[in-house]
N, C-alpha and C positions, 0 to 999 in steps of 0.2 A: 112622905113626912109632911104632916102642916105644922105651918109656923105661926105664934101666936102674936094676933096686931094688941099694940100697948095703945089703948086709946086714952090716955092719960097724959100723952105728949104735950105738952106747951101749944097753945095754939098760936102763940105769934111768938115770932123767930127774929130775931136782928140775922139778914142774910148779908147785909152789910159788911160786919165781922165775920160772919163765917167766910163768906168770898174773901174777903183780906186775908185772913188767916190760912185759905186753901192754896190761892198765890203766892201766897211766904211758902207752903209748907213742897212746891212745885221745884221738879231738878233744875226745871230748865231756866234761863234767868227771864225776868217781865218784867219791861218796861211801858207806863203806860202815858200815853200825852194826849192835851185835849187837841180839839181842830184848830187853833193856831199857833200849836207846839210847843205850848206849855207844859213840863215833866207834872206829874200828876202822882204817881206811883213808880215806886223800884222795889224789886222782894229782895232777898241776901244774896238769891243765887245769881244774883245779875251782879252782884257786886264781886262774889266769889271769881264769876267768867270771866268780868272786864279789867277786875284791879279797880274798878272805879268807885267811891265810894255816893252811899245816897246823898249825905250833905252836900257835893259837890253839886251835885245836880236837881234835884227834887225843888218843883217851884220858879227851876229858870228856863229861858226860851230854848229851844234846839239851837236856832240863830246864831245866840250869845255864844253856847254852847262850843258850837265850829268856830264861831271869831275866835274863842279861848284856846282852841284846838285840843278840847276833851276828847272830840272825835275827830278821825280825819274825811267822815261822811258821815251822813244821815241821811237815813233809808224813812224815818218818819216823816220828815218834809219832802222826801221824793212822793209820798205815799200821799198827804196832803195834798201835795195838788195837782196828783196824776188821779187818786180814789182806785188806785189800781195797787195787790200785793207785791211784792218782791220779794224776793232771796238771794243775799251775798254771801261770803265767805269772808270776815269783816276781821280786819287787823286793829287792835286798839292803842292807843299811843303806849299804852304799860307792857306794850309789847306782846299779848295775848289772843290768839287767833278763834273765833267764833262763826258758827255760823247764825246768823238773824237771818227771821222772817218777820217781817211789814207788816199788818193788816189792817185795810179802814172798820173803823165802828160804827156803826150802824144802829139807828134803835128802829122798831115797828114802824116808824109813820116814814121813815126814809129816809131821817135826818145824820148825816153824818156829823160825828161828834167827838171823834176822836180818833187815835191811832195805839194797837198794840203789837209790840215787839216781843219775839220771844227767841231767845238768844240760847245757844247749848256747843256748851265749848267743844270745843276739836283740836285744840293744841294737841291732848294726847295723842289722838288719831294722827295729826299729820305726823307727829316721829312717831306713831308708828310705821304710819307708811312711806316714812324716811329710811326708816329701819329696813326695812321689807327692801326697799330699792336698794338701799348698799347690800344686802343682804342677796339681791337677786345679782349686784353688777360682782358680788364678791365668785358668788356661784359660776356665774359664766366666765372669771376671770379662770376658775381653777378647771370646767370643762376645757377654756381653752389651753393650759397648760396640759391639761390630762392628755388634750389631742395632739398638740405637741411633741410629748415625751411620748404616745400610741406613736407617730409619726418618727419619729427618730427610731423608736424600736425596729420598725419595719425598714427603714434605710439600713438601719444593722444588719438585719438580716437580708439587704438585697431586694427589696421591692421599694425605688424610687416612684414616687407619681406628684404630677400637679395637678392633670387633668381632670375633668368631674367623672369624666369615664371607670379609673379607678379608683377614683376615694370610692365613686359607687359600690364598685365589684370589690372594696375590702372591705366595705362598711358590712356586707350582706355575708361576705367571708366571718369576721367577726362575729354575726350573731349564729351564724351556722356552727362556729369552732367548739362551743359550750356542750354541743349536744356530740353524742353516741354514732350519729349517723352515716352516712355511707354517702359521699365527694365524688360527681365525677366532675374533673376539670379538664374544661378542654380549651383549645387555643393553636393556632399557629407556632412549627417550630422557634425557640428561642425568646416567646414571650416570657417564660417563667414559670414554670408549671410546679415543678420541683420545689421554687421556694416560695410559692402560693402555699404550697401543701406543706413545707415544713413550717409559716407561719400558723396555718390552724391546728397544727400539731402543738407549736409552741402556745398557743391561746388554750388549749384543749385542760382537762386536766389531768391526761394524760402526760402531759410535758416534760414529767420525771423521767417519763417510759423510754422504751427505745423507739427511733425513725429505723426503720426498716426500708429502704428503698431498693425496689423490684426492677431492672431495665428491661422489661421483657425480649427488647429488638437485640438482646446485646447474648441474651442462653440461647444455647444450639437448643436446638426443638426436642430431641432426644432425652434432653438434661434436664427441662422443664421441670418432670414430677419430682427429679429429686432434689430440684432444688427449691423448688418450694414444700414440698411436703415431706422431705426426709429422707432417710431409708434407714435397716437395718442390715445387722452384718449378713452377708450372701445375700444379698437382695438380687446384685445382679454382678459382671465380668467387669473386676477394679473395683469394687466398693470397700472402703474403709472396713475393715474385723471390727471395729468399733463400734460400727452405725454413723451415722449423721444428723443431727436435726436441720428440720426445714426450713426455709426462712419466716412463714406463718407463727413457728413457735418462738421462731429467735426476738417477733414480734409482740409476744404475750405481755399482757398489760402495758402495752403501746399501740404506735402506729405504723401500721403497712401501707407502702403508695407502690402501685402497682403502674411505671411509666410505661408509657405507651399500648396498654393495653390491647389498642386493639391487633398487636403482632401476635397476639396468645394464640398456638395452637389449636386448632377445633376442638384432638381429642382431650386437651388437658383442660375447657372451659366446664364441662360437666363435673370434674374434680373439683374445679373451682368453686364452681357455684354450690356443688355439697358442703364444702366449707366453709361459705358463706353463710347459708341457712343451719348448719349444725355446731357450728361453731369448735367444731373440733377435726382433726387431720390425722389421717392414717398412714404410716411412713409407708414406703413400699417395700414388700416383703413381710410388712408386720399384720395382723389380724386386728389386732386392736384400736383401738381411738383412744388420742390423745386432747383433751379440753383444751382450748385455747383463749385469750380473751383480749383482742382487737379489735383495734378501727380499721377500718376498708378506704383508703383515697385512693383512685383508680384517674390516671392523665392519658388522655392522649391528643394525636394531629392529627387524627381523621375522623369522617364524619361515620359514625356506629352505627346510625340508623339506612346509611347506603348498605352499609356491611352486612348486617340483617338481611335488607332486601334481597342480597346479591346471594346469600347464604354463604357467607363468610366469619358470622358473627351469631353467637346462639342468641336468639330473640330472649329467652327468659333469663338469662346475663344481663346483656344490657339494661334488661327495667330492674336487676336486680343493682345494676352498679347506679344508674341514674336517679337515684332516689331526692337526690339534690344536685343541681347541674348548675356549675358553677363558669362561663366563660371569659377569657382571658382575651380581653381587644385586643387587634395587630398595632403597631408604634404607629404604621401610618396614621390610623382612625385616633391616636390621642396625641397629636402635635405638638401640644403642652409640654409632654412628657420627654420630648426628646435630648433639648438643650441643659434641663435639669438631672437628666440622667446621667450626661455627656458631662455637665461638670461636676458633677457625684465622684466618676470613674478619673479625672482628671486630677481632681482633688485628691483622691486617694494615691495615685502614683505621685505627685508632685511631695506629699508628706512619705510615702517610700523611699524617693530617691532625693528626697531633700532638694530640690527645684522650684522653680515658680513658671514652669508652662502654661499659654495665653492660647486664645484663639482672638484669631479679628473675624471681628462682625462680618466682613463676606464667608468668611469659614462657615459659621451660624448658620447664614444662610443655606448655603451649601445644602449643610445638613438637614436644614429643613425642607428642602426641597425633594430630598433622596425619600424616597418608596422606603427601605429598609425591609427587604424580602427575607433577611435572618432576625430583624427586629431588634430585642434589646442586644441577644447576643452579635450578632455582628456588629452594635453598636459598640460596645464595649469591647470589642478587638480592633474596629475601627481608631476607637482611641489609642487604645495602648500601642498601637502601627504608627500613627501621628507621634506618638512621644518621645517615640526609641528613633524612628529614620529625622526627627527634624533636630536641624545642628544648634538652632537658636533658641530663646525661652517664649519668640513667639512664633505659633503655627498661622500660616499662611497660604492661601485658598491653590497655590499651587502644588504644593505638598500632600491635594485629596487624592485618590487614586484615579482615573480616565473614568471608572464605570460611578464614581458619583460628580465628578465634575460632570460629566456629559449629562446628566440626570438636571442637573442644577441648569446647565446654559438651556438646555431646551425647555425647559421649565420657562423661563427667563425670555427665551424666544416667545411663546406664546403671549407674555406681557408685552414685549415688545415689540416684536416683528411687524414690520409695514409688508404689503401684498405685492410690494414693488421689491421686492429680497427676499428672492427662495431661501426655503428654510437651511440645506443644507448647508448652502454658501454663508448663512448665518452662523449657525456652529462652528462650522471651520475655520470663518474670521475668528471668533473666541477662542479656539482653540491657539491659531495663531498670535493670538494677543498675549495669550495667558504666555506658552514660549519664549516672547519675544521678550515681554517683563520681565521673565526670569532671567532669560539672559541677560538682558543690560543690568539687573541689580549685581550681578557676579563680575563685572570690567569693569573697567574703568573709561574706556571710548568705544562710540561705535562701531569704529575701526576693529577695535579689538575683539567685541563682541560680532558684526559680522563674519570676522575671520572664523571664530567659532561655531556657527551661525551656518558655515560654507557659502555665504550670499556677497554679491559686490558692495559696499559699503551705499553707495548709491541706492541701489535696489532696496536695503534696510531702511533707509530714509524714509522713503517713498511708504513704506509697508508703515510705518511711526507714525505719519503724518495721516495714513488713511485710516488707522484703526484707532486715532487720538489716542497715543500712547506716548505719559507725559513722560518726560525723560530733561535732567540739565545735564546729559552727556555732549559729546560733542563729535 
């Protein structure tokens, strides 16, 4: 397409006007002053930006200008006698925030001759991005409430944690719970397994469904088939005239956990696993297939991939059940979690039997020093053992049982013990100490308490005074 030149234009232009008027007609505001900061020019939008108006200004020094306190800076006279540009973010006394940019002027021969400002307000910007931050602090107030009320749900159900151990292993629980898939969770007896897997049943959207839970260690081996998969009437000697349904079906549009799996049977794993992959169950006795439609969470305490090796364990089971393998840390490995779990379960008895049961800080210790080879579960019977035998509202480091005190002083040995005191003889003074405290808080002399004690009063002294055990007895 060619365009037609109009050679009938005006040959001479007042550019004068035109630049004035291109200036005015600009968003941004301009200001312009000669070289020694005389206002020279203002267009509207400079007055729009600043509040300030041209008569105010036009015609007077910067100087003056800041004596008056029109501005609380100028970037012109920084610009003048630096000939270098700048950029602020510029507050003006009417209260309206801009950003300016400086610039020296310059004609052809190199003469500097002035200064041009160009101003483009940002008030809206900064609320917005006032907005944006309350907006982002409001957001992360209600993730953390979300994780909160996440966090209280799973204390309902029995999975306490502080540690990063398990927020980890829930966080990864949680995005796994959404999907269809097949759970194996494995862990150390009395970590939790159970209510790992009842939690991602509750996340699931299955949650309406039924929990199904399978003890595998707990059916006679015999019983297996029917009890997962059924039977019909005659099927075999003692079977219901009725039939039976299996516990796969009793699972239909829910979830099956399958504990301890790896107790299953050889020959019942190939059953299994047909169930798995076909998604339907044949009672026994019957011919037919029954559809079924389940999730698969499979727990156990031992290691599946020995099992396999040992050929104890069908190899295409295991990659059928491991599809997502989810591990459950021992209490030792999240130390965090120990004291917090301990007054979880304390807490709850104390609002049972209406109480206010305490531990002291050596107790804490204690506990924190104990291995915990049953884990949570032993911890939580550990408490409720504390609750019921102790006479007072607070538990006291004598009332642990022998196999965690003695877990604790040697613990304790190792902090302390000098090379000059065998170890035994160390424990057994604690041991002795702990005894002998007890005794004297229950008498009232230590007449008395030796007598009980069967030691000569003498003899108890001496044992006081070596193992510094304070006492205002007498």
């Amino acid at each position: 397409m060619k365009y037609q030149i109009d050679n009938n234009l005006p040959k001479e232009i007042d550019y004068g006007d035109r630049f004035h008027e291109a200036l005015e007609c600009s968003s941004d505001g301009i200001l312009i002053s000669d070289e020694k900061g005389n206002v020279l020019f203002v267009n509207k939008a400079y007055e729009d930006t600043t509040g300030i108006k041209k008569d105010e200004i036009i015609g007077k020094n910067l100087k003056i200008l800041l004596e008056e306190k029109k501005f609380n800076t100028s970037l012109s006279l920084n610009v003048i006698e630096n000939k270098k540009p700048i950029s602020v973010i510029h507050k003006y006394y009417t209260g309206r925030s801009a950003l300016t940019t400086a610039t020296p002027i310059y004609l052809k021969n190199g003469n500097f001759v002035g200064v041009i400002c160009n101003t483009r307000n940002i008030t809206e910007l900064i609320n917005i991005k006032k907005e944006l931050e309350n907006a982002k602090m409001l957001t992360q107030k209600y993730s953390n409430e979300l994780t909160q009320l996440r966090k209280d749900q799973i204390n309902t159900d029995g999975l306490i944690f502080k540690s990063k151990k398990m927020d980890e292993t829930l966080e990864f629980a949680s995005k796994v719970a959404p999907f269809n898939t097949t759970v194996l969770i494995s862990g150390e007896s009395g970590t939790g397994k159970e209510v790992l897997a009842k939690y991602i049943h509750n996340e699931s959207e299955r949650k309406d469904g039924p929990f199904i839970k399978v003890n595998c260690s707990a059916i006679p081996k015999d019983l297996f088939e029917s009890e997962l998969f059924g039977y019909v009437e005659g099927a075999f000697t003692g079977a219901s005239r009725h039939g039976k349904p299996g516990l796969f079906e009793l699972a239909d549009n829910g979830t099956i956990l399958l504990d301890e799996i790896g107790e299953l049977p050889l020959h019942v794993q190939p059953k299994l696993l047909r169930v798995i992959q076909e998604r339907e169950v044949q009672r026994l006795g019957d011919k037919t297939s029954i559809p079924v439609d389940f999730r698969l969470l499979a727990a156990t305490n031992r290691e599946l991939k020995n099992d396999v090796l040992e050929g104890k364990f069908r190899e295409d089971l295991f990659y059928r059940l491991n599809v997502v393998p989810i591990n459950i840390p021992p209490l030792r490995e999240r130390q965090e979690d120990i004291l917090e779990i301990a007054a979880y379960y304390m807490k709850k008895l104390n609002k049972k039997y209406k109480k206010n049961v305490r531990v002291t800080s050596e107790v804490e210790d204690a506990l924190l020093n104990y291995s915990w080879p049953g884990n949570v579960r032993e911890l939580e019977n550990l408490v409720e053992y504390l609750f019921i035998v102790n006479i007072n509202d607070l538990i006291t480091i004598e009332s642990l049982p022998s196999w965690v005190l003695t877990e604790h002083i040697m613990k304790n040995s190792n902090l302390e013990l000098h090379n000059s005191i065998p170890r035994l003889k160390y424990i057994l003074d604690m041991y002795e100490k702990n005894i002998i405290t007890v005794a004297l808080s229950k008498h009232s002399s230590v007449k008395d308490t030796a007598e009980t004690l069967d030691v000569h009063p003498s003899t108890l002294f001496r044992k006081i005074k070596k193992l510094k055990i304070e006492t205002n007895l007498e």
